[in-house]
C-alpha positions as CSV (number, residue, x, y, z in Angstrom):
1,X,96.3,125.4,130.0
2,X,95.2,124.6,126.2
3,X,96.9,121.5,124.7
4,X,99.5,122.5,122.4
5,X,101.5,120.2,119.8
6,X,103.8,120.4,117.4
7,X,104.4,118.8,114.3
8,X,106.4,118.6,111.3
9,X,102.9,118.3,109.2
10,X,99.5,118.9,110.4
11,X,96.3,117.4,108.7
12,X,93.0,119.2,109.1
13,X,90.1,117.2,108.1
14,X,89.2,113.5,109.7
15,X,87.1,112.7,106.5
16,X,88.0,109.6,104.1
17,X,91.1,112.0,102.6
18,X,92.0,113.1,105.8
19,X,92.5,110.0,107.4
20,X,94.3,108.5,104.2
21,X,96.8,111.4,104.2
22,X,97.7,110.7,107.4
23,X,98.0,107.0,107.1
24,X,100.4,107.2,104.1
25,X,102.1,110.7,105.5
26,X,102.7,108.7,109.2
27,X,103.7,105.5,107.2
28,X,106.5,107.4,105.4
29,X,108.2,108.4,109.0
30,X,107.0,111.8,108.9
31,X,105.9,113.1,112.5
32,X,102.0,114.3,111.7
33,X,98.7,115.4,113.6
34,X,95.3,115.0,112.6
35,X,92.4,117.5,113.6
36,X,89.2,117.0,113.2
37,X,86.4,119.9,114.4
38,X,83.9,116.6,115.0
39,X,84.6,112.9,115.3
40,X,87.1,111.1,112.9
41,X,84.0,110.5,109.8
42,X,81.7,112.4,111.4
43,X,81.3,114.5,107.4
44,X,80.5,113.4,104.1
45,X,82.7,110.3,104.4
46,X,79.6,108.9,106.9
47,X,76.5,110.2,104.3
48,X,77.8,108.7,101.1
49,X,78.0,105.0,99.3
50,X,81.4,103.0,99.7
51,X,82.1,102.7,95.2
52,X,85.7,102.7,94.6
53,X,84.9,102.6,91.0
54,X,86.2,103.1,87.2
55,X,82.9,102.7,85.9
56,X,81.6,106.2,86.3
57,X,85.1,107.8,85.4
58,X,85.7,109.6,81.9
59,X,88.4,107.7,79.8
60,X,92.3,109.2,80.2
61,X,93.6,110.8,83.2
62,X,90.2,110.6,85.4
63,X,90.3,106.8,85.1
64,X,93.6,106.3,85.7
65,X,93.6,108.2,88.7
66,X,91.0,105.4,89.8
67,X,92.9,102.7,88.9
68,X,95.8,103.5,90.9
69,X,93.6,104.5,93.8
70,X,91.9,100.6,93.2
71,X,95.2,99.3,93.3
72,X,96.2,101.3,97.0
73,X,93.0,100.4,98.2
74,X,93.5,96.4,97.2
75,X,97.2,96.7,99.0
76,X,95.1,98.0,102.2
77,X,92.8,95.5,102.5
78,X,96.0,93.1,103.4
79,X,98.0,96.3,104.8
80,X,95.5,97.4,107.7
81,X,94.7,95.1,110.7
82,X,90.8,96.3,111.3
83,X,88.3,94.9,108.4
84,X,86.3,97.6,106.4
85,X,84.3,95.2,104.6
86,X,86.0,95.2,101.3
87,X,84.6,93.3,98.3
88,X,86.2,93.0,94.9
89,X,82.5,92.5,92.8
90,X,83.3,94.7,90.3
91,X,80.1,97.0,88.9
92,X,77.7,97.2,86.5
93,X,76.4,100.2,84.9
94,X,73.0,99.8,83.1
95,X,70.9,101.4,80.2
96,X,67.5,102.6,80.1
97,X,67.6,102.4,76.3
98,X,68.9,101.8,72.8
99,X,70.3,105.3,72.9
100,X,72.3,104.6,75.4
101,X,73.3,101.0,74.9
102,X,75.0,102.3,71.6
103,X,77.0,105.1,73.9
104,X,77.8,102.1,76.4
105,X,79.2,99.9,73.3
106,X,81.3,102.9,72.7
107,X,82.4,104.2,76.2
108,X,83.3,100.1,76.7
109,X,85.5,100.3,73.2
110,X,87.3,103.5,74.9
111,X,88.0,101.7,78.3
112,X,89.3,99.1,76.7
113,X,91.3,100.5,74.2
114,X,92.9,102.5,77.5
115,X,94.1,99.4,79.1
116,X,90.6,98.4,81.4
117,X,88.6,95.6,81.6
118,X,85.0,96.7,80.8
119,X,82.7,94.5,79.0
120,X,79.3,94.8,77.3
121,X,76.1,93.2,78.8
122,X,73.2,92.4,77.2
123,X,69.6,91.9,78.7
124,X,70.1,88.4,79.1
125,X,73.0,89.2,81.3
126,X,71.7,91.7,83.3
127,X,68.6,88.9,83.9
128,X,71.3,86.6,85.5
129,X,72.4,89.4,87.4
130,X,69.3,89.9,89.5
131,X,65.5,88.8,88.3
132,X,64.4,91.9,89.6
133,X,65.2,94.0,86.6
134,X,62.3,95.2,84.4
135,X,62.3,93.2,81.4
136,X,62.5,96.2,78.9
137,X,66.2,97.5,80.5
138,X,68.0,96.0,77.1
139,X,71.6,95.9,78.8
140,X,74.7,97.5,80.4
141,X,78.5,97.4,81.0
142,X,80.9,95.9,83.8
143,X,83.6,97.1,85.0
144,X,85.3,94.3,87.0
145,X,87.7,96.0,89.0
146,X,85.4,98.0,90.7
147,X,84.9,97.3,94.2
148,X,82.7,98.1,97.8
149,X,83.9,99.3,101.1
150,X,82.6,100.4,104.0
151,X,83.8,104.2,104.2
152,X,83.2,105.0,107.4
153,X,85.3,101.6,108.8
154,X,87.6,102.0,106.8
155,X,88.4,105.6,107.9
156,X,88.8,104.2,111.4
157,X,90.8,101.3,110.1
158,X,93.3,103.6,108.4
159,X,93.6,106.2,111.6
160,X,94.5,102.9,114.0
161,X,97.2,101.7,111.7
162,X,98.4,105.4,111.1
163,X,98.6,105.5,115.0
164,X,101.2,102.6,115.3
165,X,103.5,104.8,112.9
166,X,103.2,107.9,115.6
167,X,100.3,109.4,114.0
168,X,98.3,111.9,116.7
169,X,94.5,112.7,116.4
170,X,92.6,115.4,117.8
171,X,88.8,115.3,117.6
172,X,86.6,118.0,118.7
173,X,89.5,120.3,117.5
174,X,87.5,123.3,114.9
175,X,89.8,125.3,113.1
176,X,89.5,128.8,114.4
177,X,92.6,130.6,112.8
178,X,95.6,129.8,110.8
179,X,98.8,132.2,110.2
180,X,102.2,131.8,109.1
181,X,105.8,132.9,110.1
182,X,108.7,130.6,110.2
183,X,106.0,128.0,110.6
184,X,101.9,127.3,110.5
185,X,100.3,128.0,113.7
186,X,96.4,126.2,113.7
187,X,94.4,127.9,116.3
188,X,91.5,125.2,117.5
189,X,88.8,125.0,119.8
190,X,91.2,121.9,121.2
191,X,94.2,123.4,121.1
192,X,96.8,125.0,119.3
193,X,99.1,123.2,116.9
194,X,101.9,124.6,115.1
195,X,104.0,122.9,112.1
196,X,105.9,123.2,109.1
197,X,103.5,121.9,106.8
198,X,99.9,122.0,106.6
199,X,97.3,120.4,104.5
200,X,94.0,121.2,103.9
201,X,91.6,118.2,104.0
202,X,88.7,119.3,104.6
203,X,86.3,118.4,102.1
204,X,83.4,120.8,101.7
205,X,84.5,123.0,104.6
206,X,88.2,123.5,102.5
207,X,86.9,126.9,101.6
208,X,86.7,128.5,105.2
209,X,90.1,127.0,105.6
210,X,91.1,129.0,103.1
211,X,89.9,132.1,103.7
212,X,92.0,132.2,106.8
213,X,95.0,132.2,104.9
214,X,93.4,134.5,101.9
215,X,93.0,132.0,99.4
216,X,89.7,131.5,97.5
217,X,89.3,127.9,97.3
218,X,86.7,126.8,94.3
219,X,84.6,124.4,96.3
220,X,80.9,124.4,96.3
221,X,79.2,121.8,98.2
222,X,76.7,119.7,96.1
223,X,74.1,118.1,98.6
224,X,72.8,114.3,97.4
225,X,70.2,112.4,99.4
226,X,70.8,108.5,100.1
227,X,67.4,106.0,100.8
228,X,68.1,102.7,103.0
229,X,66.7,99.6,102.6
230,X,65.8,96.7,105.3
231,X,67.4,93.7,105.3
232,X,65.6,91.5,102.5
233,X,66.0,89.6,99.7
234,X,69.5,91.0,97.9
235,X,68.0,93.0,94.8
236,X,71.6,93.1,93.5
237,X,75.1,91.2,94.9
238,X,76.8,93.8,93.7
239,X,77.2,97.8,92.9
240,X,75.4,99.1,90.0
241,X,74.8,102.6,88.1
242,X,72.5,103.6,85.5
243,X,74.0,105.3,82.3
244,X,71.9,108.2,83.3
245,X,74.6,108.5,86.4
246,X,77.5,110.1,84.3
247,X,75.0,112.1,81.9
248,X,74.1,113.7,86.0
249,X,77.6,113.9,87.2
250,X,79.5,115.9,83.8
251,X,76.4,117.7,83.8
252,X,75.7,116.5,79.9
253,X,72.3,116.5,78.2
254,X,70.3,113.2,79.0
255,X,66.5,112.4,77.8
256,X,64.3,112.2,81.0
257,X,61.5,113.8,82.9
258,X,61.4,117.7,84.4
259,X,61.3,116.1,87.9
260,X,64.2,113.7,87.6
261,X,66.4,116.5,85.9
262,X,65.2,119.1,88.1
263,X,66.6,117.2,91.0
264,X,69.9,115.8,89.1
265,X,68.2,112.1,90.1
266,X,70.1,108.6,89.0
267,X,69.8,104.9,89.7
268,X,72.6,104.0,92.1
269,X,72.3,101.1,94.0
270,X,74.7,99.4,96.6
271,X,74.8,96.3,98.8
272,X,76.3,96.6,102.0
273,X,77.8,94.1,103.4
274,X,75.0,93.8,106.6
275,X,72.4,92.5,104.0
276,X,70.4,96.2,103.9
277,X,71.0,98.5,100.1
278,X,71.4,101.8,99.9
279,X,69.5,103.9,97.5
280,X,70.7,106.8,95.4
281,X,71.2,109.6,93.7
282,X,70.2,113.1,94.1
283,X,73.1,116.2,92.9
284,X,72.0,119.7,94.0
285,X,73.7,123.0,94.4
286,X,71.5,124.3,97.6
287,X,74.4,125.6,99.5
288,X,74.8,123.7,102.8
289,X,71.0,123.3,103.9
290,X,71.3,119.6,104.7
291,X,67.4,119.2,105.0
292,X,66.0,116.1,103.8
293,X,63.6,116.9,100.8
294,X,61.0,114.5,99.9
295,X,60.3,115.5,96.5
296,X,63.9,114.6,95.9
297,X,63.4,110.9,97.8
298,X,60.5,110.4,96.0
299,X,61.8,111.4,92.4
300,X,64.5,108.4,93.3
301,X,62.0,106.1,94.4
302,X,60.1,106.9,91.1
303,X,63.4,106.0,89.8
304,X,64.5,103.2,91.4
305,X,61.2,101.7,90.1
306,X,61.6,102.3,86.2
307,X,64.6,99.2,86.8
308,X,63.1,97.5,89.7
309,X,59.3,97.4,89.5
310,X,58.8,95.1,91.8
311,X,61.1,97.1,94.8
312,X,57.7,98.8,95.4
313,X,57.4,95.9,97.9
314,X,60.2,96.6,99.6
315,X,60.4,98.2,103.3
316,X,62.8,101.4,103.3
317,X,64.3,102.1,106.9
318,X,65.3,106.0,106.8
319,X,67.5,108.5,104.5
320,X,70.0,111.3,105.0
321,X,72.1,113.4,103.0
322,X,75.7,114.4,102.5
323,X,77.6,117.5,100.9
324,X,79.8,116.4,97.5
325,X,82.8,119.0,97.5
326,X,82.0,119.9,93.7
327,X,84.9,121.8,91.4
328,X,83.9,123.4,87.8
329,X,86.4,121.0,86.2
330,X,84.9,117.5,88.1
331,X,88.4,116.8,89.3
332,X,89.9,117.3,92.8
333,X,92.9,119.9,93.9
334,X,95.6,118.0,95.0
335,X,98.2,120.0,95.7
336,X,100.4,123.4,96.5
337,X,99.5,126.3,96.9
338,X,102.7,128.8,95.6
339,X,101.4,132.1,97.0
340,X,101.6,130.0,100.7
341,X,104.7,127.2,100.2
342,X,103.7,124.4,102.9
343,X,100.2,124.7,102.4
344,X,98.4,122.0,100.9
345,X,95.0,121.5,99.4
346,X,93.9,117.9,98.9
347,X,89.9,118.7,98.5
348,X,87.2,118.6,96.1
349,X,86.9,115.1,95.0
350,X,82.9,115.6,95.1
351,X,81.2,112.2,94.5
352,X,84.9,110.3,94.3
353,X,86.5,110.8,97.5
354,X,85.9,107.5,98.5
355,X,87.6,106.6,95.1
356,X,90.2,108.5,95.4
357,X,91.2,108.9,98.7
358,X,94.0,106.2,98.6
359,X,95.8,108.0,95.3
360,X,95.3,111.3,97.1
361,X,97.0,110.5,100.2
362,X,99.8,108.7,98.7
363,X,99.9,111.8,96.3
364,X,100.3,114.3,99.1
365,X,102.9,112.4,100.6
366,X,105.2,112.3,98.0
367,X,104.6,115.7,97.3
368,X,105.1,117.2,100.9
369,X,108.1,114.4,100.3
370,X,109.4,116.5,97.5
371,X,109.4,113.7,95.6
372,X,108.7,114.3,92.0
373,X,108.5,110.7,90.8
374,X,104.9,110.7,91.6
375,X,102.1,108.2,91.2
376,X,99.8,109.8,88.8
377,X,100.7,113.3,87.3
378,X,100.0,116.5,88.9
379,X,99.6,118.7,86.5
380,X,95.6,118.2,86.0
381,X,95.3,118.6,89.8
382,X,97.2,121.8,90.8
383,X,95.4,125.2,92.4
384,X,96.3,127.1,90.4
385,X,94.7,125.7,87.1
386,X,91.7,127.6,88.2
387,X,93.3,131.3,88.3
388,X,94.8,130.5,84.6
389,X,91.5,129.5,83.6
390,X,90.6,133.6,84.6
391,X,93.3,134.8,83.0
C-alpha cells in the first residue's frame, strides 16, 4: 500500500526555499510535510555559491528584502544546532575602470542614503585586500553586512531543526498530479499527500507545478557555470563581485568583449570555508540543457584573469552548473495565487535564493498565517503582478 499523509500544509520543493519554509512554517506550530522528487538539496541550492548579500541588490525594496533576510539568517546561525559554516566578512564589489568607479561612488551614496553600510575603496584598499589584484583595478565598494554560508549545510541544518517542531520529509517523492476539492491532494511517486494548503517551492521546476493546477507560472530557468579551485594560497578571505556583475544580472548595457557578453560572463569569486574558491559567473537562457560548455568556462577564466593575473598558476579541480529560476521583473513570487486560494508560490528568486530564502520563508508563514503584519511588503511580490503587466 502507497504511503499516504496528511497535513494541514504541504511544501513541495527540498531546495534552499523549500527547506526554509518549512523550518519557519513547522516553527510556528503548523503541522507540515516536505516533498522533495530527489534528495533534500539535490537542485540548484547544491550548484550555486553561498552570498547572502546586499551588494549586488538595487537600492529600495530589493535591498531591503536582503537586509531582513541577513538579519533571519544571523538569528539562525545561533537558532539551529548543525553548523553551515557561516561567516559575517562582509563583500566587496570591484571596478574594472574609471567608468565604473564613478557609478560605484554613486550606487555607495544611494546605499547609504537608504540606511546601509557600503563604503568606497580605492586601489590601495583593494591591495590590502589580497596582493593578487592586477595593479590597474583602480577600486571598489564594501558592503559589510554581507555574509558566506554553506547552502547546501545549511539546507540540512534547517530540515533537522524543522524536524524537532514535527516537520515530515519525503524524498524521492516527484510530483505527479495535484487537484483540489475541499482540500489539495499531491499525487507522488512516494506517496500521496493531501492538505489544506500547498506551496509551491520548487524553484526552476515551479512551472510544471503549475501547470497541474492551470496556472502559467513566469519562470525560465537561467543556466550559470561555477569553476573550483584546489586548496592553495587564499586569493581572497572574503566574497567579492565585479561591477560588471549587476550590469549582467539587470541585463543593462556594460563595455566588454563579444565573448564575455555573449555568454553573460562576471567576476565572482567566493572562499569556502574548506580552503578551495569557487569561480563564477556565467547567465544563459538555454532552456534546461545542464551541459557543461567550455567556451563558457573559458570566457570566465579569461575573466578571472583580467583581476587576478597571476591565478593562471592556480590548479582548478572540476566545474558544474546550476539552473537560476529567472522572472522578467528580477524579483521572486512570493505569494497567493487568487484563482486557487491555498495555493502558494514562493519561486523565482534566480541568482538570490540563497539570499533570500530566510525572508521568503518567514514571508510564507505569516501569509499562510493570515497575518498581515508582515516582514517586508508584499505587494512587489504577488502573481499576479505579471497578468496586470498584460493587461
Amino acid at each position: 500500500m502507497s504511503k499516504k499523509d496528511h497535513a494541514e500544509v504541504v511544501i513541495i520543493g527540498g531546495g534552499i526555499v523549500g527547506c526554509a519554509i518549512a523550518y519557519y512554517v513547522a516553527k510556528s506550530g503548523i503541522d507540515c510535510v516536505l516533498i522533495e522528487k530527489d534528495d533534500i538539496a539535490s537542485g540548484t541550492s547544491s550548484r550555486c555559491d553561498g552570498n547572502v548579500t546586499i551588494v549586488d541588490k538595487d537600492p529600495g525594496f530589493d535591498s531591503l528584502m536582503s537586509l531582513r533576510s541577513q538579519e533571519l539568517t544571523v538569528a539562525l546561525a545561533d537558532e539551529l544546532d548543525l553548523d553551515f559554516e557561516y561567516r559575517a566578512l562582509g563583500s566587496l564589489l570591484v571596478c574594472e575602470n574609471d567608468t565604473e568607479m564613478q557609478a560605484a561612488k554613486e550606487w555607495v551614496d544611494i546605499q547609504n542614503a537608504a540606511g546601509l553600510d557600503f563604503k568606497l575603496l580605492d586601489r590601495a584598499d583593494l591591495k590590502a585586500e589580497s596582493p593578487y589584484f592586477a595593479d590597474d583595478i583602480p577600486g571598489g565598494l564594501e558592503c559589510a553586512t554581507d555574509s558566506l554560508i554553506n547552502p547546501y549545510m545549511f539546507c540540512y541544518s534547517l530540515i533537522h531543526k524543522a524536524k524537532q517542531y514535527g516537520l515530515r520529509v519525503y524524498t524521492k517523492a516527484e510530483v505527479t498530479n495535484i487537484t483540489k476539492k475541499e482540500e489539495f491532494t499531491v499525487e507522488t511517486t512516494n506517496g500521496t499527500f493531501t492538505g489544506k494548503k500547498v506551496v509551491n517551492a520548487a524553484g526552476v521546476w515551479a512551472p510544471f507545478i503549475g501547470k497541474m493546477l492551470d496556472i502559467d507560472i513566469p519562470i525560465i530557468p537561467r543556466k550559470g557555470h561555477i569553476v573550483v579551485g584546489a586548496r592553495q594560497k587564499p586569493v581572497m578571505m572574503r566574497n567579492v563581485m565585479e561591477f560588471g556583475y549587476l550590469m549582467n544580472k539587470f541585463g543593462r548595457d556594460r563595455i566588454t568583449d563579444p565573448m564575455t557578453e555573449k555568454h553573460g560572463v562576471a567576476l565572482v569569486l567566493e572562499p569556502t570555508e574548506s580552503q578551495n574558491f569557487l569561480l563564477g559567473s556565467s547567465r544563459q537562457f538555454v532552456g534546461y540543457d545542464g551541459r557543461i560548455d567550455i567556451n563558457v568556462v573559458q570566457t570566465m577564466a579569461k575573466r578571472a584573469l583580467r583581476f587576478y593575473p597571476d591565478m593562471i598558476d592556480f590548479t582548478m579541480i572540476r566545474a558544474y552548473t546550476g539552473f537560476r529560476p529567472w522572472t522578467a521583473d528580477h524579483l521572486p513570487i512570493v505569494s497567493e495565487v487568487n484563482e486557487i486560494p491555498g495555493f502558494f508560490i514562493a519561486a523565482g528568486h534566480e541568482g538570490d535564493g540563497i539570499s533570500l530564502a530566510t525572508v521568503t520563508g518567514k514571508l510564507i508563514e505569516e501569509l499562510i498565517s493570515g497575518k498581515t503584519d508582515t516582514i517586508i511588503p508584499t505587494e512587489p511580490l504577488r502573481f499576479d503582478r505579471f497578468a496586470k503587466a498584460t493587461v
